[in-house]
Residue frames relative to the residue before (quaternion, step in Angstrom):
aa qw qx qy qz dx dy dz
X 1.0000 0.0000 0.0000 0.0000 0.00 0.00 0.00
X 0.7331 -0.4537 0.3972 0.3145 3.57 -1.11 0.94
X 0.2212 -0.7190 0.5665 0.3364 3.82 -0.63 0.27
X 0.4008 0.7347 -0.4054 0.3676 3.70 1.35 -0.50
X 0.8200 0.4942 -0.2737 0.0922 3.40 0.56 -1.24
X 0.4114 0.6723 -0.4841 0.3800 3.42 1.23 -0.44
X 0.7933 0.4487 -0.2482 0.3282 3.16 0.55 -1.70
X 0.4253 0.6231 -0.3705 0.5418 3.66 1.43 -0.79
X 0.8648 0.0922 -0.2889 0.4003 3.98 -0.04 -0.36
X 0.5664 0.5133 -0.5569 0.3249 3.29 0.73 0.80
X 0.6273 0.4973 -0.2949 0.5217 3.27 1.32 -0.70
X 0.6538 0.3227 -0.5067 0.4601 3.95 0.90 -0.09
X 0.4321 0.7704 -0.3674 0.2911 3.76 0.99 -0.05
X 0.6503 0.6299 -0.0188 0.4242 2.43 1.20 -2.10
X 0.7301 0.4226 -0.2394 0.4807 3.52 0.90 -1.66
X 0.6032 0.6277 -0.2623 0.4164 3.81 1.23 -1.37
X 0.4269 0.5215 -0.3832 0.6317 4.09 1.62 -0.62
X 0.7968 0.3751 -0.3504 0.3188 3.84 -0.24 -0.89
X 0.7385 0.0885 -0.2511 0.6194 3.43 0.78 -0.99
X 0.5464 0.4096 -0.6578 0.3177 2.73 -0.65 1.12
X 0.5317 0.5110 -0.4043 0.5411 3.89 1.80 0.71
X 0.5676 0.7190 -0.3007 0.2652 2.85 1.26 -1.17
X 0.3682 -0.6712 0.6084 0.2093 4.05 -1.12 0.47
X 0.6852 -0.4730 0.2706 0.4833 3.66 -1.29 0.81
X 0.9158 -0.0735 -0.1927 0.3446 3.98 -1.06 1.31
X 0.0961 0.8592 -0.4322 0.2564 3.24 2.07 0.79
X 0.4520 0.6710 -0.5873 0.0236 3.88 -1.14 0.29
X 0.3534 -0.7791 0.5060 -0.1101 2.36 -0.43 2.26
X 0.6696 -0.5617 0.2379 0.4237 3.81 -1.06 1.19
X 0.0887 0.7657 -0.6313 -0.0859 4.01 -0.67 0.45
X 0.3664 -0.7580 0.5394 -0.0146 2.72 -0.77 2.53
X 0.3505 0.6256 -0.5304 0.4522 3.65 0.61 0.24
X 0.8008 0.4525 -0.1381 0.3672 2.94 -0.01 -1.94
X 0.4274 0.7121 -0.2721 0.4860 3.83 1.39 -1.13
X 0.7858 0.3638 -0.0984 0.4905 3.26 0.18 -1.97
X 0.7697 0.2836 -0.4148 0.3937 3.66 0.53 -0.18
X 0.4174 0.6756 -0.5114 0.3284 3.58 0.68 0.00
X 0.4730 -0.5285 0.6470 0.2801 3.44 -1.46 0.76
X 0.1376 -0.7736 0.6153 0.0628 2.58 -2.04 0.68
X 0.6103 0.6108 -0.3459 0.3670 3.01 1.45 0.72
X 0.4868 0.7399 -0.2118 0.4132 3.26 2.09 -0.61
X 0.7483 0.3863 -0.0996 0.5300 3.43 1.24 0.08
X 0.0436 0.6391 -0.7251 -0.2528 3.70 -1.46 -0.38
X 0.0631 -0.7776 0.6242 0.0414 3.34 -2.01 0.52
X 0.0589 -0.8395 0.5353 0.0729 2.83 -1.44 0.81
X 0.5825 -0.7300 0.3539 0.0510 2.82 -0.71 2.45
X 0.9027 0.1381 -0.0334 0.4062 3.68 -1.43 0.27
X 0.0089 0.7908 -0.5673 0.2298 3.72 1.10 1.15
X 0.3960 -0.6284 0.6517 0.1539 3.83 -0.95 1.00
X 0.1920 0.6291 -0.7524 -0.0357 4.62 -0.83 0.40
X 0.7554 0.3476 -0.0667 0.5515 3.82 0.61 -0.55
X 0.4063 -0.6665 0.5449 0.3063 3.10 -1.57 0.40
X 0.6945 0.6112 -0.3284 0.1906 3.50 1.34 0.02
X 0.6593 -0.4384 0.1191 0.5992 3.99 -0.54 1.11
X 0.7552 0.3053 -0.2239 0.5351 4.24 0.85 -1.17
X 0.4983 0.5441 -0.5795 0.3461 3.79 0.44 0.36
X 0.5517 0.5510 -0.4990 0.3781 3.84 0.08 1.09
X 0.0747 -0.7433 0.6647 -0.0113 3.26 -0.96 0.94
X 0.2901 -0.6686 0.6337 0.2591 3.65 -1.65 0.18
X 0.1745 -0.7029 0.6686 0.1690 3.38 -1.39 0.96
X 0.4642 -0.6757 0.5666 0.0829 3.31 -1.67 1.33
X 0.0299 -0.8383 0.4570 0.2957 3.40 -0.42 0.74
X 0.3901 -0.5433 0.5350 0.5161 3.88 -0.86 -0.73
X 0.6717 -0.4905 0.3942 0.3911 3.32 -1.58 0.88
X 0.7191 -0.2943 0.4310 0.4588 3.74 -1.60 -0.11
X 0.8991 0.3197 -0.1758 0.2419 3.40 0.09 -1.57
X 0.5514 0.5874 -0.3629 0.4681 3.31 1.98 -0.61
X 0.6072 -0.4546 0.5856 0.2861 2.97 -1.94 1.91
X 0.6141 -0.3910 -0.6856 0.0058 1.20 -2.52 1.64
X 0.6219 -0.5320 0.4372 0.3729 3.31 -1.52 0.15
X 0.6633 -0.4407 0.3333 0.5047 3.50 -1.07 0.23
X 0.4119 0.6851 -0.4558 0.3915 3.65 -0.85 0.55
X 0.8701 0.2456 0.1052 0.4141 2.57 -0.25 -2.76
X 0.6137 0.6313 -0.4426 0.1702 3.70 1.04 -0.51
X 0.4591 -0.6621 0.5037 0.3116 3.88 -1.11 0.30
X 0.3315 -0.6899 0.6277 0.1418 3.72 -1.37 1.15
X 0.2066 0.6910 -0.6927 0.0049 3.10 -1.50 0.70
X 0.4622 -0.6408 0.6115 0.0417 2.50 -1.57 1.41
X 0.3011 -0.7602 0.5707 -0.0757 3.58 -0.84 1.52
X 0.0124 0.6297 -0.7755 0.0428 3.71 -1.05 1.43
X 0.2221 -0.6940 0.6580 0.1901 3.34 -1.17 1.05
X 0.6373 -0.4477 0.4915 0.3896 4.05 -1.69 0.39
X 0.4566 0.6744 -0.5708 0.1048 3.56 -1.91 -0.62
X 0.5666 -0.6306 0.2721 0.4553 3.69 1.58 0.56
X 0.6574 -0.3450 0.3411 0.5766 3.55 0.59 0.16
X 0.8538 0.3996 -0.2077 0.2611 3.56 0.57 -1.26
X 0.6828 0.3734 -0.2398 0.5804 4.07 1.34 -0.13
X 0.6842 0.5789 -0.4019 0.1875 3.43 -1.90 -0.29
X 0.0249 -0.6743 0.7375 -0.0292 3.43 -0.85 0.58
X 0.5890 -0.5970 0.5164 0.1735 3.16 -1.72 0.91
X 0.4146 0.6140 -0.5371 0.4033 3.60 1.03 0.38
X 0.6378 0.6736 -0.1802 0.3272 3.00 0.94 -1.33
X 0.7277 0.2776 -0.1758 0.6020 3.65 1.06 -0.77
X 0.1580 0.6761 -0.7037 0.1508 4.17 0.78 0.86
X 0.7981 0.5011 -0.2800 0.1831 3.49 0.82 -0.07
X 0.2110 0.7745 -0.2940 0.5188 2.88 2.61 0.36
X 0.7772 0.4036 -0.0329 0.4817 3.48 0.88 -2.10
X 0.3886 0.6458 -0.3694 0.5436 3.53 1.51 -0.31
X 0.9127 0.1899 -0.1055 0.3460 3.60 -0.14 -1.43
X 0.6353 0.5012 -0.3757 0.4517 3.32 1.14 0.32
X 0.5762 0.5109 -0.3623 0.5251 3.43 1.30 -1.14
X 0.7225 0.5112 -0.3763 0.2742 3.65 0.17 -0.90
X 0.6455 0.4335 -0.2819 0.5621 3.98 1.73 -0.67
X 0.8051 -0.2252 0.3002 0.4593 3.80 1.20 -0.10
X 0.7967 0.2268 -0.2911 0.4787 3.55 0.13 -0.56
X 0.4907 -0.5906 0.5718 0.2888 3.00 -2.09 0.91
X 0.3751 -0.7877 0.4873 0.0355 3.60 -1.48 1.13
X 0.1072 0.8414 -0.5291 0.0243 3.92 -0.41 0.81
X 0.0296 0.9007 -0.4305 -0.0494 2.85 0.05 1.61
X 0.3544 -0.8493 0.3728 0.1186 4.02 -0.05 1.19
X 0.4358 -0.4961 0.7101 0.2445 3.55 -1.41 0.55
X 0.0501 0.6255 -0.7776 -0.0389 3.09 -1.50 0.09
X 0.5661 -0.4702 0.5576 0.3841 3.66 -1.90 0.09
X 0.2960 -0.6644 0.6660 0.1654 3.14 -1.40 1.24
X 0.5473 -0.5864 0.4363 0.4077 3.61 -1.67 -0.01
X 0.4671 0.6307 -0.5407 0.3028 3.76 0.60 0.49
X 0.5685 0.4637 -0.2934 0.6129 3.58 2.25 0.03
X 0.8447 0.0979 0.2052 0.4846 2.91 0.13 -1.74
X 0.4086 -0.7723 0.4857 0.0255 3.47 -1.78 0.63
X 0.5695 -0.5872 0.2394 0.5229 3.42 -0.22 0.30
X 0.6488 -0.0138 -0.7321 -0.2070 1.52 -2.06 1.31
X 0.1021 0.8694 -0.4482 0.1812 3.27 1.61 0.82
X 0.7545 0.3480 -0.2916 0.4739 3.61 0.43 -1.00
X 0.3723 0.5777 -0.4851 0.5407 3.80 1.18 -0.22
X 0.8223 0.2690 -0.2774 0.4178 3.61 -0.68 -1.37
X 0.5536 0.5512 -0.3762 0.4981 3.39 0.63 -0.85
X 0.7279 0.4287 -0.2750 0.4591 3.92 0.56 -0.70
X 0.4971 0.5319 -0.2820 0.6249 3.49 1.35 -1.05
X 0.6917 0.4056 -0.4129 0.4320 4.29 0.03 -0.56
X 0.8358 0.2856 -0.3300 0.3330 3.00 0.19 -1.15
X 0.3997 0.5590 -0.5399 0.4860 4.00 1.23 -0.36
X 0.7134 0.4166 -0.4479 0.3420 3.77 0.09 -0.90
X 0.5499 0.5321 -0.4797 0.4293 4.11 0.96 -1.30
X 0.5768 0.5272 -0.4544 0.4277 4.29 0.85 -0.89
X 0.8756 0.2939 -0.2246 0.3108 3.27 0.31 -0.96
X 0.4317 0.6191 -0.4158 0.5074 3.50 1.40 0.66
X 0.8561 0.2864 -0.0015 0.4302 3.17 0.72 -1.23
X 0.2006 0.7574 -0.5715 0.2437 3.73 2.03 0.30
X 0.6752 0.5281 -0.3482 0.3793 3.92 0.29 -1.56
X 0.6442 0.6582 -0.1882 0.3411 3.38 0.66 -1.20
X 0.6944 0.5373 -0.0870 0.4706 2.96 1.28 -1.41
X 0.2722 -0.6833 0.5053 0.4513 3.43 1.51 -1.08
X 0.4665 0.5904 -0.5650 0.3384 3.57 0.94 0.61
X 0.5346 -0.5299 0.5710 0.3277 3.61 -1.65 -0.07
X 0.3530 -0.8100 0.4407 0.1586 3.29 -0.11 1.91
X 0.6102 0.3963 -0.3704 0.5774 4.05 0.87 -0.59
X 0.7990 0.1281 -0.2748 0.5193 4.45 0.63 0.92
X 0.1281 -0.4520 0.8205 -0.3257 2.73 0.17 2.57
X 0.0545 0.5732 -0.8142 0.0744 3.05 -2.69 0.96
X 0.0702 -0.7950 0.5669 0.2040 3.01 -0.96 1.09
X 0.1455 0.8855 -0.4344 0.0780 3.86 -0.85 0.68
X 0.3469 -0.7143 0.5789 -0.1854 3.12 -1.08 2.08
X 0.0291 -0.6691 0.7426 0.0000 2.80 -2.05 0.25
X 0.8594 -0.0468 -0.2606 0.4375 3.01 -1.35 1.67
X 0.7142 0.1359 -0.1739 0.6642 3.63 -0.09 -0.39
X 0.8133 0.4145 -0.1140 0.3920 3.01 0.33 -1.93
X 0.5584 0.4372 -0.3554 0.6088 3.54 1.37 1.16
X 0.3967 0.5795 -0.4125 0.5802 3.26 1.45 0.57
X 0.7602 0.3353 -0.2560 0.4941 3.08 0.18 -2.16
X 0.3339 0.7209 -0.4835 0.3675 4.06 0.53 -0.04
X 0.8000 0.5078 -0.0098 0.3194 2.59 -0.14 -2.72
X 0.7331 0.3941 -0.2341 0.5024 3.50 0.88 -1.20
X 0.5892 0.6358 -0.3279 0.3756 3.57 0.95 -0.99
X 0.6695 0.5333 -0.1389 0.4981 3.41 1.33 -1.86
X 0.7525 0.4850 -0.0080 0.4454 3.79 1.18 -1.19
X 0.7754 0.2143 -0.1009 0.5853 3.21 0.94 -0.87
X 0.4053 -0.7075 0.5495 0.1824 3.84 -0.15 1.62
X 0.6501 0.5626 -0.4667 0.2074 3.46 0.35 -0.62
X 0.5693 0.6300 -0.2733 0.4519 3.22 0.95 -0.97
X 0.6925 0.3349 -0.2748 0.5769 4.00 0.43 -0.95
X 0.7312 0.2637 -0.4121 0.4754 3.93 0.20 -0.56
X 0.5772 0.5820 -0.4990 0.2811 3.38 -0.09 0.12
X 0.8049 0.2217 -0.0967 0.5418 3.20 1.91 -0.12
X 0.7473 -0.4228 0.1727 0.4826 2.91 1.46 1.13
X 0.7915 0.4434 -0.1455 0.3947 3.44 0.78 -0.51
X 0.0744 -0.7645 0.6073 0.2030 4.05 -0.36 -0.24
X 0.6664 -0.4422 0.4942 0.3407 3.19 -2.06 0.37
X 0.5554 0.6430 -0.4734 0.2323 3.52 0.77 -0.50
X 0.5298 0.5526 -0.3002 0.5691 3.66 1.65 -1.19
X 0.5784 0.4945 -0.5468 0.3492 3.35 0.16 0.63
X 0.3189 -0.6168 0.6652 0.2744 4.09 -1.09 0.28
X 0.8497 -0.0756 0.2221 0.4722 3.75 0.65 -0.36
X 0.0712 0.6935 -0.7147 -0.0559 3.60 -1.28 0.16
X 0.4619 -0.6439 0.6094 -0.0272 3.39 -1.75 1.28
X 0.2233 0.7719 -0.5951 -0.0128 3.66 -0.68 0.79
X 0.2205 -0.7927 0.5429 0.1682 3.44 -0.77 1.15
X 0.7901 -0.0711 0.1143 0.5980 4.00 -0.79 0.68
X 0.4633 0.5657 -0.6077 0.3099 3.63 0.49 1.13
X 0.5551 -0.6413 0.5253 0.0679 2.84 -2.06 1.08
X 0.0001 0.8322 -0.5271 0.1722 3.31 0.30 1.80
X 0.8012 -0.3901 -0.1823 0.4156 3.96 1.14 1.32
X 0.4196 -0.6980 0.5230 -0.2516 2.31 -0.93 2.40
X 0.4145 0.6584 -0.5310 0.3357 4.29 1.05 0.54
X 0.6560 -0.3691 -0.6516 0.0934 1.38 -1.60 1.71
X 0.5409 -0.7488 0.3395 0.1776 3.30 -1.52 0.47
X 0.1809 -0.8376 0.5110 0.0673 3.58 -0.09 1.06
X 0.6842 0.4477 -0.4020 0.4122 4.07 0.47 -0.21
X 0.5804 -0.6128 0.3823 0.3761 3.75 -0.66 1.06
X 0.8313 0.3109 -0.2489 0.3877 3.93 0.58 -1.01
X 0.4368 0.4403 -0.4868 0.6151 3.35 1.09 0.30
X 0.4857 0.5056 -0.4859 0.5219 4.27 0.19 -0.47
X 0.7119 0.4841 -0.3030 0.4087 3.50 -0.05 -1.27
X 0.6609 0.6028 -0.2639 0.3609 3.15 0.48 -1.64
X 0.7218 0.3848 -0.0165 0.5750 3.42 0.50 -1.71
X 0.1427 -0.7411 0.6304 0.1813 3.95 0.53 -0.30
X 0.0976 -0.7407 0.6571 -0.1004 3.42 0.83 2.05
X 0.6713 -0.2906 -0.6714 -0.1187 1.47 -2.48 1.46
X 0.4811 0.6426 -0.5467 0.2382 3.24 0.41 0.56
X 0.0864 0.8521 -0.4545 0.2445 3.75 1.44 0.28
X 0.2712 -0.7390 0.5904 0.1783 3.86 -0.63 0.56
X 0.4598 -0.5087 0.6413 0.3443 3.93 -0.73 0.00
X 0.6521 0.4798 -0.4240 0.4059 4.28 0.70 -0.16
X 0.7246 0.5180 -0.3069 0.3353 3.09 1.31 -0.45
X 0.3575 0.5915 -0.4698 0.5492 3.74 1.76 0.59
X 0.5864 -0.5840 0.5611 0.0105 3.07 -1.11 0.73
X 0.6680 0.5128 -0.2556 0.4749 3.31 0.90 -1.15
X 0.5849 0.5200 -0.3030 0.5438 3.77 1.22 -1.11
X 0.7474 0.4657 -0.3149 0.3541 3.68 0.27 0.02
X 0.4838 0.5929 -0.4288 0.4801 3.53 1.19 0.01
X 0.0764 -0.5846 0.7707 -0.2418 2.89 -1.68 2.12
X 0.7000 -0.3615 0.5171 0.3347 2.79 -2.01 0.60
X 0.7437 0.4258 -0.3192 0.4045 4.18 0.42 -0.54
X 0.3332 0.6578 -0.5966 0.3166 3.89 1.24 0.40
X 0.3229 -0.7802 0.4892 0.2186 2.86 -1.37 0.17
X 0.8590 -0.2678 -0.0353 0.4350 3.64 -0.55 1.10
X 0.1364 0.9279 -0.3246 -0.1228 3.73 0.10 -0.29
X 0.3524 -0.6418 0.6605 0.1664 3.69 -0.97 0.79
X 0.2156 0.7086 -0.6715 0.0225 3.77 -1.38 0.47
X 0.0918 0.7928 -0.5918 -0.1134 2.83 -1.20 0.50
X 0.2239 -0.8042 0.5481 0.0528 3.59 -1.36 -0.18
X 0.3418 -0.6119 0.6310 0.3325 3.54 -1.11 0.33
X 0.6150 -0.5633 0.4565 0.3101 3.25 -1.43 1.18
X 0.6977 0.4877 0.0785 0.5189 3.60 1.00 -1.42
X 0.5395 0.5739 -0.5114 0.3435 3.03 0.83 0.34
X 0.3656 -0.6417 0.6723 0.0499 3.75 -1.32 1.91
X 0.6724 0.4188 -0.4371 0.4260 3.84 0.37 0.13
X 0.6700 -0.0214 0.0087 0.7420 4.28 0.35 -0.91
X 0.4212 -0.7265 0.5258 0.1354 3.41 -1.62 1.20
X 0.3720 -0.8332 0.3532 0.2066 3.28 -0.22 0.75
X 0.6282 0.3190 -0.3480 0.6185 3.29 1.36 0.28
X 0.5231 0.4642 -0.4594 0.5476 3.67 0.41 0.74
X 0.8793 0.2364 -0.0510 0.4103 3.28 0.86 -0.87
X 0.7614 0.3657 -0.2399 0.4786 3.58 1.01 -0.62
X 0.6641 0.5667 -0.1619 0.4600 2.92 1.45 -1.28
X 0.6408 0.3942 -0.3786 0.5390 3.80 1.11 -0.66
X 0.5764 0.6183 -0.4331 0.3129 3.57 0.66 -0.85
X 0.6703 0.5845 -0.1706 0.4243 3.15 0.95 -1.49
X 0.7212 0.3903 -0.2422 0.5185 3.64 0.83 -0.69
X 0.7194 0.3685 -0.3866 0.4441 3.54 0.58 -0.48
X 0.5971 0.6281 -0.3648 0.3404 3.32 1.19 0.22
X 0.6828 0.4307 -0.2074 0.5525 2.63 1.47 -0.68
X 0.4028 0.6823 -0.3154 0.5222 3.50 1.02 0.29
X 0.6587 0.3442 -0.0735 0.6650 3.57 1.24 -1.15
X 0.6167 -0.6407 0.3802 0.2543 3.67 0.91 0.31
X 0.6465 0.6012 -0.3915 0.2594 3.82 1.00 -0.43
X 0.5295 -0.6576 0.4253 0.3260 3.62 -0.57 0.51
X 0.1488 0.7211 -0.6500 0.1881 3.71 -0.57 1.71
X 0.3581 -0.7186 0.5947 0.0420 2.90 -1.60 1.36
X 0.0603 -0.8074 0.5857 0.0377 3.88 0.10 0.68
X 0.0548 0.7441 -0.6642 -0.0476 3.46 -1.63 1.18
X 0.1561 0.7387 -0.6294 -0.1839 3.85 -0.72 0.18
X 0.3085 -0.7504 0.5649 0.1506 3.40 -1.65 0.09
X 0.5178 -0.7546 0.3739 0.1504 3.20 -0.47 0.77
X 0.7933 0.3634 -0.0351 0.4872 3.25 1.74 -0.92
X 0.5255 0.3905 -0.3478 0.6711 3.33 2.03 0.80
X 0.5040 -0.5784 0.5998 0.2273 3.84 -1.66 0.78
X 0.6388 -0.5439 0.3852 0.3843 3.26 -1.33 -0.45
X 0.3230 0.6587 -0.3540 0.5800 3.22 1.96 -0.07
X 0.9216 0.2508 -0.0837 0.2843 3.30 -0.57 -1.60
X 0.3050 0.7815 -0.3727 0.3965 3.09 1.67 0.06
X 0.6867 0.2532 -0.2130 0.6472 3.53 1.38 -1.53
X 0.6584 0.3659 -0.5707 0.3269 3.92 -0.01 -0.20
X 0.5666 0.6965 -0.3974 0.1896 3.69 0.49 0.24
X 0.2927 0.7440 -0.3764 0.4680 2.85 2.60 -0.55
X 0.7333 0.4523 -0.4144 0.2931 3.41 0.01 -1.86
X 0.8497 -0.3676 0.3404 0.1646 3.11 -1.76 0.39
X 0.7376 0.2359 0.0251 0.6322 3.37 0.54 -2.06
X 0.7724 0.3422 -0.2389 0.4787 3.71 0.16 -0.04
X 0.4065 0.7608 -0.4706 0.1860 4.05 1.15 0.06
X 0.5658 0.6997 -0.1852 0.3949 3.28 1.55 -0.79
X 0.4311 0.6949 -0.4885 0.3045 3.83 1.64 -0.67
X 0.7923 -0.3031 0.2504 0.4666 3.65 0.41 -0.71
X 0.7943 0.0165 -0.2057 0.5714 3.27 -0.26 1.25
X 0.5395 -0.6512 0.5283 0.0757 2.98 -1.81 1.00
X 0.0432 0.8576 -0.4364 0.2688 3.45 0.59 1.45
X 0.3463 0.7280 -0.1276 0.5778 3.22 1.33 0.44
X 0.6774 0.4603 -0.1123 0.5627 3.31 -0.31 -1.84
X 0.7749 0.3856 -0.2200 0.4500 3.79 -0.59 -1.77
X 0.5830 0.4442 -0.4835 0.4786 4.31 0.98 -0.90
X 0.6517 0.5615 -0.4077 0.3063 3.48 0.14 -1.20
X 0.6698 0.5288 -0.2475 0.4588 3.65 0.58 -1.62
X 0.5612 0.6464 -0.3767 0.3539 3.52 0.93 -1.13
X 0.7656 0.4346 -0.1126 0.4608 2.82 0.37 -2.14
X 0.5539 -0.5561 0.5146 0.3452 4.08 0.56 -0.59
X 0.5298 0.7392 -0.2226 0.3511 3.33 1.28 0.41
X 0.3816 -0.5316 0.4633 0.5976 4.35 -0.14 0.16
X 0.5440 -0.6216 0.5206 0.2163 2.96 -2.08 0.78
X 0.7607 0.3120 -0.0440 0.5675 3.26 2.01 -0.44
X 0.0778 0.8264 -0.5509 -0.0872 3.29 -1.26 0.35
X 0.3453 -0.7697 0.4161 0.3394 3.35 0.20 1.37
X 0.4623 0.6871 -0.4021 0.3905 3.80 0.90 -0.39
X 0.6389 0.4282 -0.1801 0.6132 3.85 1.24 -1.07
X 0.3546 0.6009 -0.6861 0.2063 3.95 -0.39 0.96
X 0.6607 -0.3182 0.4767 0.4847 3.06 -2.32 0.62
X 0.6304 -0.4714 0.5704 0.2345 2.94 -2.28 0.39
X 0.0203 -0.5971 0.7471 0.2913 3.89 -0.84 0.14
């Protein structure tokens, strides 16, 4: 038997206790997951200025000197984490920037305004700014300025979805979805009329909610490429309301989307599977980022813990 496994079911235990607290697109900090992340696989730099507001700051993760590709060639992504519009901080996801920086790509993970300030479409533009600081500063970064990605989960697969989908947001600052290689939504809620959970209400200052502010109404032939996935089972964003239409009407409009769900991860664990030491809980969520991004699917260097 595996030495991995004890630990594998305390830590899928562990994660299955949270969402199963969690409110509809909640992801709330899992310090487990925190505490197992490496901290040598990577450099960062912490408290980055895109905005002049107090939550417009994001850290970018770098990959080590020696890890493939070389500076130049590596892909940026820009990271919204979930929590309904109304929690999270990007400390919280060092393990997001952990498991990408360490296979190659450079990592910006972003604040945004929550709704305990502001309402839509603050966390949109706010999401649209800081994708744009990525794409100013890809070259800078030693990333490969024509593979900027922007990619989220739950909320923060909205503020993706709309950023990637809805042009307004990038021209309003110079910029367009077209500069994008691609955008990535994990278990995000891309339309969700009318609205029945209080912090999404808030969020959206229901009923006065517009139909522009679904995602789904914004798919054109000019999206750019997409990856989705989803827990089969997920009781928090439905995946066939939400991944599953997304996916088809993209394709419908011609744009190239790759769709995965699993049957044996939540909408929770969906994101703790990113991390490093704990991808293995159930499903291979991973693998499909790497390909996405233009990256190895593998790095013998990355193994469960014994």
């Amino acid at each position: 038997m595996p030495s991995h496994l004890p630990l594998l079911r305390i830590v899928a235990a562990a994660l299955a206790v949270v969402a199963g607290a969690l409110t509809l697109g909640a992801c709330s900090p899992i310090k487990l997951v925190d505490r197992l992340t490496p901290t040598d696989t990577y450099t960062v730099q912490n408290d980055i200025v895109y905005g002049s507001e107090p939550r417009q700051r994001l850290d970018v993760y770098q990959p080590l000197a020696r890890t493939a590709p070389a500076a130049g060639h590596r892909p940026l992504v820009v990271f919204f984490y979930g929590g309904t519009w109304t929690t999270g901080e990007r400390a919280q996801y060092r393990f997001v920037g952990e498991a990408l920086a360490s296979r190659g790509a450079i990592v910006a993970v972003a604040d945004y305004r929550l709704s305990h300030e502001v309402r839509y479409p603050a966390f949109v533009q706010d999401s649209a700014r800081a994708v744009k600081w990525g794409l100013d500063n890809a070259a800078r970064l030693g990333a490969d300025p024509a593979q900027v990605y922007v990619m989220g989960h739950s909320s923060g697969a909205y503020n993706a979805a709309m950023v990637a989908l809805d042009p307004r947001w990038l021209q309003a600052l110079g910029a367009s979805p077209r500069q994008l290689a691609g955008w990535i939504g994990l278990a995000g809620p891309y339309d969700f009329l009318p609205i029945g959970d209080p912090d999404v209400k808030r969020a959206f200052d229901w009923p006065r909610t517009m139909p522009e502010s679904q995602p789904i109404n914004h798919v054109s032939a000019a999206a750019p490429r997409t990856l989705l996935m989803a827990a089969s089972r997920d009781n928090l964003v439905d995946p066939q309301r939400n991944t599953a239409q997304m996916a088809r009407k993209l394709e419908a409009a011609g744009v190239p989307v790759e769709v995965h769900t699993f049957d044996n991860l939540s909408h929770i664990t969906l994101m703790g599977a990113v991390a490093t030491r704990v991808q293995w809980i159930g499903g291979p969520v991973v693998p499909p980022l790497l390909r996405f991004l233009g990256l190895a699917p593998s790095d013998p260097s990355h193994r469960p813990p014994q």
